[in-house]
C-alpha positions as CSV (number, residue, x, y, z in Angstrom):
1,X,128.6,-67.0,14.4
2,X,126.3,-65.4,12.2
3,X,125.5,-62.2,11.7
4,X,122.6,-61.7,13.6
5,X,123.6,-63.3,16.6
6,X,126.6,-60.6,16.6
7,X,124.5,-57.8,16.4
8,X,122.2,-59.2,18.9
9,X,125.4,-59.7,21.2
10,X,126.3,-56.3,20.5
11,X,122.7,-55.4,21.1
12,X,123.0,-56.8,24.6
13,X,125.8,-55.0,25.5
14,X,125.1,-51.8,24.4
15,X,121.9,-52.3,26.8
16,X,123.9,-53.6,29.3
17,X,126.6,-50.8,29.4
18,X,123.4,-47.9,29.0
19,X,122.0,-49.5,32.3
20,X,125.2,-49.0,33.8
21,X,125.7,-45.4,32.3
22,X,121.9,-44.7,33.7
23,X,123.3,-45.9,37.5
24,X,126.0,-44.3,37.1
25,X,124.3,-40.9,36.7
26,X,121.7,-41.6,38.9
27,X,124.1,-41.7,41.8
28,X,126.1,-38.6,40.3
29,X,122.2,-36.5,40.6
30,X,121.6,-37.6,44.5
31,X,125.5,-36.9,45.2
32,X,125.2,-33.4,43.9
33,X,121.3,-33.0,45.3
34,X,123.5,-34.0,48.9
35,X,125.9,-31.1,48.2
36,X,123.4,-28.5,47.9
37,X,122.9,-28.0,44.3
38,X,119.5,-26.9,42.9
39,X,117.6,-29.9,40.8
40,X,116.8,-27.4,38.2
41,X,121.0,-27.2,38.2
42,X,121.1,-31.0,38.2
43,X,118.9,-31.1,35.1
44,X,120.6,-28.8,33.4
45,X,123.6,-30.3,33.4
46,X,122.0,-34.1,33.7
47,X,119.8,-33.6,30.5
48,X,117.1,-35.2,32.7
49,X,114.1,-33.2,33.8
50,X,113.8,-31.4,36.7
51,X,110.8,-34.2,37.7
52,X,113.3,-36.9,36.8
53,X,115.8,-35.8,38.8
54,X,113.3,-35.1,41.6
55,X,112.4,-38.8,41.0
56,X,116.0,-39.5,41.3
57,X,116.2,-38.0,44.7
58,X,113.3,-39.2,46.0
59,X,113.8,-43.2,45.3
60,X,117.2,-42.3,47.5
61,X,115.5,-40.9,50.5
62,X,116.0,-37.0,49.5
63,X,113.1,-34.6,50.3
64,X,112.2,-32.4,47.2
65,X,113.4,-29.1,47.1
């Protein structure tokens, strides 16, 4: 294997396991938004926008705020 084709393996999997990561927190913002917590909270501690995360909420059926 040459050297490019491992760092464009490792290239895929570091996209890969960011898309993950991005689901991951994604589903972590609309769990919070179901407890109660502010979206200007979820930002905050997300390092998303407060639109973002509004985004977020909406695309899983959440009204805004």
């Amino acid at each position: 294997m040459t050297r490019l084709d491992t760092a464009a393996r490792a290239h895929q999997q570091a996209k890969e396991a960011l898309d993950a990561a991005r689901a991951e927190l994604a589903d972590a913002i609309v769990e919070a938004a179901r407890a109660g917590d502010r979206q200007t909270d979820i930002a905050r501690t997300s390092g998303y926008t407060r639109e973002q995360v509004r985004r977020i909420c909406r695309a899983a059926g959440l009204a805004a705020e």
